[in-house]
N, C-alpha and C positions, 0 to 999 in steps of 0.2 A: 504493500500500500504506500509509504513512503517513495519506494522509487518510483509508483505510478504518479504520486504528487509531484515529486521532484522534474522528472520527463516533462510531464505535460504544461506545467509551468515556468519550465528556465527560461525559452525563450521570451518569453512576457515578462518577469521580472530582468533579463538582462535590457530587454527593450527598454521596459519604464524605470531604470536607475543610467544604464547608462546611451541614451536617445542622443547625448549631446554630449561629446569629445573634451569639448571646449567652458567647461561648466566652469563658474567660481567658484573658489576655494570654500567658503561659506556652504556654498550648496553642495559639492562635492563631501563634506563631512555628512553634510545630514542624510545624503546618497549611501553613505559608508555604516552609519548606523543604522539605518532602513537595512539594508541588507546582511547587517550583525541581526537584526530581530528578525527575521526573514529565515535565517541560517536556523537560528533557536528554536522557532516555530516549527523548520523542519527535522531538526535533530529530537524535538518532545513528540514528536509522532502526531502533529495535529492532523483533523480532519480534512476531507476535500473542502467542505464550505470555508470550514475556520480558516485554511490558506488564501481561497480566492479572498474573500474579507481583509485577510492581513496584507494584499496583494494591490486589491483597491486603496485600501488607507496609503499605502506609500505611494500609489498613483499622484493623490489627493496630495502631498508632502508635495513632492515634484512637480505640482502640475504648471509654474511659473518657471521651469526652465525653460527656456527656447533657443532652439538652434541658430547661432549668429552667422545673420548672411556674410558671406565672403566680402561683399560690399562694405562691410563697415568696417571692417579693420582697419581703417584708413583714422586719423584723427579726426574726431568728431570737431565743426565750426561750432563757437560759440559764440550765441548775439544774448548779450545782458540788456535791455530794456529798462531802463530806469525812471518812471514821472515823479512826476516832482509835487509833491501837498496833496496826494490824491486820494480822496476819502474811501473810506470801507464803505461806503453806502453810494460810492459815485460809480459803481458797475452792476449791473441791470442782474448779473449773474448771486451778486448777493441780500438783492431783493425783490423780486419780479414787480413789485409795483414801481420800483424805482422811475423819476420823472425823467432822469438823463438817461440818452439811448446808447450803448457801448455793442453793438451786435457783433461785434470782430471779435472785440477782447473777450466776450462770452463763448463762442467759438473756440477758440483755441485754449482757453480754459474750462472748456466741456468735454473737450476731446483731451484733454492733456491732466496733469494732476493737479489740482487745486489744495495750496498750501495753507491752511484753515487754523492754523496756531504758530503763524510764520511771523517775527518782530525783525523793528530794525530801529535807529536811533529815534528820539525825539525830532532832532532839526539834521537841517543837510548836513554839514560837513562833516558831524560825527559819522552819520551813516555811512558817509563816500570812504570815510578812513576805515572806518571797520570793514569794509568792503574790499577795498585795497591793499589792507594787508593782515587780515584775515583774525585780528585782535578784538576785545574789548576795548569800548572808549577809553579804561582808566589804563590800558595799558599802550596806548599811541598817543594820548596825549590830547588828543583834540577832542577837547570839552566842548566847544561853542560853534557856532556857525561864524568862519572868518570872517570879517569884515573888509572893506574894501582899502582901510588905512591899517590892516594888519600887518604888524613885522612877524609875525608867526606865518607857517605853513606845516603841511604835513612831515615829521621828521626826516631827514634826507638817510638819516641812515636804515631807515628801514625799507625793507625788502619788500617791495609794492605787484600785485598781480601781473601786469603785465610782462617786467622784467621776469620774472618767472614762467610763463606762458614762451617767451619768444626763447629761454634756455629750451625748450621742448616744441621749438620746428613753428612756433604759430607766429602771424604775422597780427599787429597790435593795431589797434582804431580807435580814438574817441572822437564823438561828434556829441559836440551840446556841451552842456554845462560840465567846470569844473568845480570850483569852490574848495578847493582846498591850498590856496593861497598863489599868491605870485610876486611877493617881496621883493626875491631873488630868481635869477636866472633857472637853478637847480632847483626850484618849485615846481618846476611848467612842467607840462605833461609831455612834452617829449624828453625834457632830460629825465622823464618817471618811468619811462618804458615803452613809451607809444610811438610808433612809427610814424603814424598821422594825426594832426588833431583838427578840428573845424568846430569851432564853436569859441564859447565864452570863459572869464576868466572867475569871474565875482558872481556872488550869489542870486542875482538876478539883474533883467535889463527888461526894457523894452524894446518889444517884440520886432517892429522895424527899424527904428531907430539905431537898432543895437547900443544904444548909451546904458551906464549905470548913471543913478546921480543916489546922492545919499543926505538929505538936507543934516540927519542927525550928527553926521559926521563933519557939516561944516559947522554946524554949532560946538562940536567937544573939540575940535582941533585948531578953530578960533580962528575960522575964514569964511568966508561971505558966499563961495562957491565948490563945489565938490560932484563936478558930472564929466565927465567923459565917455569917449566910442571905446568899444572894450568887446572885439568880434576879432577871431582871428583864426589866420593859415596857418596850421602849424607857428612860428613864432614870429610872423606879417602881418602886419593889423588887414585886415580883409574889406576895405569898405566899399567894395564894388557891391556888396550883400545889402548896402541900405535899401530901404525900401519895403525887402521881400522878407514875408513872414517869416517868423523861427522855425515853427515846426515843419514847414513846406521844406524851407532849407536843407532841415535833419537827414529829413526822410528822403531826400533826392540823392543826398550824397550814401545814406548809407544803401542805395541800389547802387550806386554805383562803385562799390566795395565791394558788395555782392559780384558785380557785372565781373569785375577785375579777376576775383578768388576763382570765379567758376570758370575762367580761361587759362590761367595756368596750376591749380587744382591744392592750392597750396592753403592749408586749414588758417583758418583765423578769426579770433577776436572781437569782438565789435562788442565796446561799451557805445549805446545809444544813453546817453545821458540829456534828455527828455528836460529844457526848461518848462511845460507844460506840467501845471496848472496852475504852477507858481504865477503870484501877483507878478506884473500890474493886471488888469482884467483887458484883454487885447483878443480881441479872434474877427475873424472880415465876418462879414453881417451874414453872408449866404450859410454859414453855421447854424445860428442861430434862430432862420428862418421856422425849421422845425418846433422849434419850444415859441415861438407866439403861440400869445392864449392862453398856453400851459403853465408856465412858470411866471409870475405877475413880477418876482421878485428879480429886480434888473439886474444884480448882481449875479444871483446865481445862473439867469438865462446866459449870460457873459461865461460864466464858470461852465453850464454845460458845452455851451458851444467851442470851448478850446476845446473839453472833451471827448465831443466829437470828432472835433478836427483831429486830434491825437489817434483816436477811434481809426479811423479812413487811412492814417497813413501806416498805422500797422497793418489793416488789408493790404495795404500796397508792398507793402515790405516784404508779407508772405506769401503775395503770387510773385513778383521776381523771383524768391526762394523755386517755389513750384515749378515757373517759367525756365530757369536756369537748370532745373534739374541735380541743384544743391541742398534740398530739403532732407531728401532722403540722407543726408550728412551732419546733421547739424540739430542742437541744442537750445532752444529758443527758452529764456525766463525773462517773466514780466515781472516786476515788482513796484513799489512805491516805496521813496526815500524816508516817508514818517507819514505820520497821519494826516488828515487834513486838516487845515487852514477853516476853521468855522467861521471865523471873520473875514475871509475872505469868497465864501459860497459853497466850500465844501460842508459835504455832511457823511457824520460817522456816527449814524444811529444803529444799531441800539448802543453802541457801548461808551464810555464815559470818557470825555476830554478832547483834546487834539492836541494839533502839532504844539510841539516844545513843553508838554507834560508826559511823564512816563506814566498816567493812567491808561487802559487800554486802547484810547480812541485816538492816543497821539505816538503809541511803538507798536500796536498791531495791525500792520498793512494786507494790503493786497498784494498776491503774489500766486505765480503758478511757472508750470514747468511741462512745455508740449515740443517732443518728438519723437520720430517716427522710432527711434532708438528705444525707449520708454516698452518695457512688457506690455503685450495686449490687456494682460488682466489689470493693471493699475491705468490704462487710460480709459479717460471718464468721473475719476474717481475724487475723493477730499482723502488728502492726507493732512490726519491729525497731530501725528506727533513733533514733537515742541523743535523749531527749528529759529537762527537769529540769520541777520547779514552777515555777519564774519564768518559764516560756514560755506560762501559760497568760494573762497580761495581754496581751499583745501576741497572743497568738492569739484570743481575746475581743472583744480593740477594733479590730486591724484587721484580722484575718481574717473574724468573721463580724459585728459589729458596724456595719462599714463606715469605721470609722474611721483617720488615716493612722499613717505607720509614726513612734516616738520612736526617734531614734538613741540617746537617753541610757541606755535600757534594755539588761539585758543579755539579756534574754528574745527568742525569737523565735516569728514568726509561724509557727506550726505544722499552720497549718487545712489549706491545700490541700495538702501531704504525706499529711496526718491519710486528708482527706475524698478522695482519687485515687489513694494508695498509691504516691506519687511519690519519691523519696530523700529522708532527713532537710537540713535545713537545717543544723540543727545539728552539727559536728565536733568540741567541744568542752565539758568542762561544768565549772566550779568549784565544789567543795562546800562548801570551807572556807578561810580561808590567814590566817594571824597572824604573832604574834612578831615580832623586828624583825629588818630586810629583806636587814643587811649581810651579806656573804658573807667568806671567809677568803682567802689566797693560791692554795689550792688548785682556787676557783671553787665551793668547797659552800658552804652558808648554816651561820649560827654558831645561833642561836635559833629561824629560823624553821621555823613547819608548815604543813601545809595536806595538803590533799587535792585531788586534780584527774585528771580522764581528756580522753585526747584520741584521738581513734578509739578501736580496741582495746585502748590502755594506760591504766591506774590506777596512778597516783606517791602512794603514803600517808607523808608525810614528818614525821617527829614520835612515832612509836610508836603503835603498833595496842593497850597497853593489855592488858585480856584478850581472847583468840583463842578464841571458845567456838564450838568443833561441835558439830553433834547426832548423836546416834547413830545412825545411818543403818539401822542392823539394825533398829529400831522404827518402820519407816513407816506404823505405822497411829496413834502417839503414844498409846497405852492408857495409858500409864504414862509420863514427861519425863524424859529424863536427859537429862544435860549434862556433855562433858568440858571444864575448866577447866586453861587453861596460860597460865602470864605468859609471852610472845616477849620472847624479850631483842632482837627486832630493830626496832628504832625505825624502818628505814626500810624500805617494801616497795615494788616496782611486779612487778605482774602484767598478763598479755595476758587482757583480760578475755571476749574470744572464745573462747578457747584454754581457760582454767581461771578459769572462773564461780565457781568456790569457796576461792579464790585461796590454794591447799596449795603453789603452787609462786612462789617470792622470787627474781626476775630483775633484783634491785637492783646485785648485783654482777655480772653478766654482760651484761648488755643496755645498756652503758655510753652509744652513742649515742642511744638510747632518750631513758636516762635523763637524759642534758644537755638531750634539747629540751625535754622534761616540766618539769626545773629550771627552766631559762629561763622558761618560758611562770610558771609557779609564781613566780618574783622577781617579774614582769611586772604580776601580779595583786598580790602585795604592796605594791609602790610605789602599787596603787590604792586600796588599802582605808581607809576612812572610820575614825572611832575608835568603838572599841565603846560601847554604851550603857551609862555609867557603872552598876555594880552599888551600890546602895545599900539597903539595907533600914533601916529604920527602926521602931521601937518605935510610934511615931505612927501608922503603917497599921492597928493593932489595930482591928477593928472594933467592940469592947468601949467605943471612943472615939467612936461616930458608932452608937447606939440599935443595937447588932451586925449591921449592915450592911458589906457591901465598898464603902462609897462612897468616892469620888475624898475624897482627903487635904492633897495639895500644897497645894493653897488654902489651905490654911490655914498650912502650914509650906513656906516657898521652900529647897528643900534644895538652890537654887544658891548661894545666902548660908549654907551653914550650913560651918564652920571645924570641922575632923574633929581630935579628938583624938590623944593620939600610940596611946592602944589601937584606938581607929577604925579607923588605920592600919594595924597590923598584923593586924589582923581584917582589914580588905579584902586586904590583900597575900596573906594567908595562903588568900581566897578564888579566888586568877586560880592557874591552872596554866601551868606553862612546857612546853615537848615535851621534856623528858627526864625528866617525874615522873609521863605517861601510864602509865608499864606500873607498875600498884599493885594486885597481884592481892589479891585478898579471900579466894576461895576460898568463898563462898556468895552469896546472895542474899536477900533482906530482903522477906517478903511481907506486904503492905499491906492490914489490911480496914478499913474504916469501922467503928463502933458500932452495931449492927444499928437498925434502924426500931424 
């Protein structure tokens, strides 16, 4: 009887363990054990049913291996999509009654893996840096969104995505926004690794014009004016570009990156870094033709219609892909740089806050992951487990890139969870952590903050600031309201499985929780680097340099420069402590440009 079970079922058990030559190592184990139980099953003498059963079940184990077309061994192209302020509620995909239309971005996030507990920073430039080199804020340094008279930039000595991508054969692109500073020469993105760049320097402009101007800045550096053209070729101010929209710009040049790679066959790169949706409120009128009617509120009808526009050009994007017959090669993720901007027209209903708070409506974006590379069984799908920004370097370089793993990173490889629907790797994420580290007699911390989740729990330590909900009765957002309360509670932790919208503060009852959360919290504090000196300077004026945003430091070493005693208290008076977070205002300040 055994050897009739044996006979009759080798060749289907060798089938369904070994189908696929070319298996990962992960699944090759689990291959290895199935057929250790398998072995046992037939060594105890079971029955014909009890084998086929045991037979089926290791099917069901294996049933996400898939044999890898000879086609893809080639490096997989990766295009990063980045927008910029873009609300959890501003795609149709995670509200169907949603008032703004997104039918592409839903598309390719229906078909592809929808990242459903995916964070990234509060404001741009932490994002962009944790992104670029694969860290936590407190470990690169860049706490703030740079400014345009910043002497800080991203650290030069850190080892940034690109530069790593092009050691491993790939050819590098940004187009769109940088914001990770331009003091000095060795800030720009080409000396950071990029072969090409086409776009901006500073944290936003306007849309035709391509100027920045910053009024607050000619008030703190104690000048009258502070605007300049700030568009550029690689390291040529580019102003043939005036006139013509940003996002049109984007999206033209990055077909034709496209057009290039699929002619000599060589994998690469593309950070599309999207100023879209970010202020000023700028989109040509035929956008917004759609929402007359709909949307009464002018702002947001303005805010839908860039997102449309945004919409239409990722269509365009991925039929060249198609057209070109480079799809089938390539890695497409969309994401958004922080939450949205509420005072600006976005909206992040149901969950609590936006951009420049780490409550969920200002670090938990939108994001997904569609290619044809991707297992049949995870496209379509929401992947839940807990993923940040800095896991997309190390998922990049040695998940599909082929490159090996850096311990020094805090980022993890995220691909074959991503592309199998396997459990997250990640158990933990840090958002934020400052202040200094010392703790009191009673085991709390005297100054420090930070922010941090580990499984289920979220420890916000330092004060949440203002607590802004949306009105939940208006899910169609025809009209914005916002209810406005200063918490007097500096410290919260919420079970973020439980209540997404975190209305209930388990700081004071969830006492074992919250020691291990402390702990891990001091942990990360003894690690963090020193922030990037804030310095703004009168000298960055571009009024100084034919009104350009060119690099400045050269000419002034503001490491040598001996700060006055007002200096001093200007910068003092610029760093916050955690107990001066909750400074409610009670409105919100709307930003337009100068019209064209």
């Amino acid at each position: 009887m055994q050897m009739f079970i044996g006979k009759k079922y080798r060749s289907q058990v060798r089938n369904t363990l070994y189908r696929n030559t070319e298996m990962n190592s992960h699944i090759m184990i689990k291959c290895f054990v199935a057929s250790s139980v398998m072995f046992i099953g037939f060594m105890i003498g079971l029955t014909a049913t009890q084998y086929e059963t045991l037979v089926d079940n290791v099917t069901r184990l294996t049933k996400h291996v898939e044999p890898r077309d000879s086609s893809h061994r080639k490096q997989p192209n990766i295009i990063f999509i980045l927008a910029d302020d873009l609300g959890w509620n501003d795609v149709s995909y995670h509200n169907s009654s949603c008032d703004i239309h997104t039918p592409n971005i839903d598309r390719l996030a229906k078909e592809g893996v929808r990242l459903q507990n995916y964070y990234a920073q509060a404001t741009c430039s932490p994002s962009r840096a944790s992104f670029m080199t694969g860290l936590y804020q407190s470990r690169h340094g860049v706490d703030r969104a740079l400014s345009a008279a910043d002497a800080g930039c991203l650290p030069s000595n850190l080892t940034v995505l690109p530069q790593v991508l092009k050691r491993h054969g790939y050819t590098t692109h940004l187009v769109g926004k940088w914001h990770l500073g331009h003091s000095r020469r060795n800030c720009l993105p080409n000396q950071r690794g990029f072969d090409t760049f086409l776009g901006f320097r500073n944290g936003a402009q306007d849309y035709y014009r391509h100027h920045h101007g910053n009024p607050r800045l000619a008030r703190d550096t104690g000048v009258e004016y502070f605007e300049g053209f700030d568009f550029w070729e690689n390291e040529t101010a580019a102003e043939s570009y005036t006139g013509q929209y940003a996002t049109h710009i984007y999206v033209k040049r990055a077909e034709e990156i496209m057009t290039h790679h699929a002619q000599n066959g060589k994998p690469f790169f593309l950070f599309l870094s999207l100023s879209a949706v970010h202020m000023p409120a700028q989109v040509p009128e035929n956008y917004m033709d759609q929402y007359e009617g709909h949307i009464t509120d002018p702002l947001r009808k303005i805010y839908a219609g860039m997102t449309s526009c945004m919409d239409e050009g990722i269509k365009n994007l991925t039929d060249t892909l198609q057209r070109l017959d480079v799809w089938k090669d390539t890695v497409l993720v969309f994401s958004s740089d922080n939450g949205g901007a509420v005072y600006e027209g976005a909206s992040n209903i149901p969950l609590l806050g936006h951009k420049g708070r780490f409550t969920e409506g200002g670090i938990r974006v939108v994001g997904f992951v569609n290619s044809p590379l991707l297992s049949k069984q995870v496209q379509g799908t929401n992947y839940t487990g807990l993923m940040g920004v800095a896991d997309w370097l190390p998922t990049f370089v040695e998940g599909i890139a082929g490159g090996s793993k850096d311990p020094k990173l805090d980022g993890v490889n995220m691909w074959e969870s991503i592309r199998y629907g396997t459990s997250s790797p990640r158990k933990e994420y840090l958002y934020e952590v400052g202040g200094n580290c010392d703790w009191n007699e009673d085991d709390e911390p005297l100054t420090m903050y930070g922010t941090i989740r580990i499984g289920d729990w979220k420890l916000h330590l330092g004060g949440v600031g203002q607590r802004i909900w949306p009105n939940d009765k208006d899910q169609q957002m025809r009209e914005i309201h916002f209810n406005g309360t200063c918490s007097s509670e500096l410290h919260t932790l919420h079970n973020i499985r439980f209540d997404p919208y975190e209305k209930h503060n388990l700081y004071q009852k969830e006492h074992d929780v919250r020691a291990t959360l402390l702990k891990k919290l001091k942990y990360h504090c003894r690690r963090k680097v020193p922030t990037v000196p804030k310095i703004e300077r009168k000298e960055a004026n571009p009024i100084l340099r034919e009104g350009v945003f060119s690099p400045w430091l050269d000419d002034w070493n503001y490491l040598e420069w001996h700060p006055t005693s007002a200096d001093k208290k200007y910068f003092k008076s610029r760093y916050c402590t955690w107990d001066s977070f909750c400074g409610c205002t009670g409105s919100f300040r709307r930003y337009r440009s100068r019209e064209t």
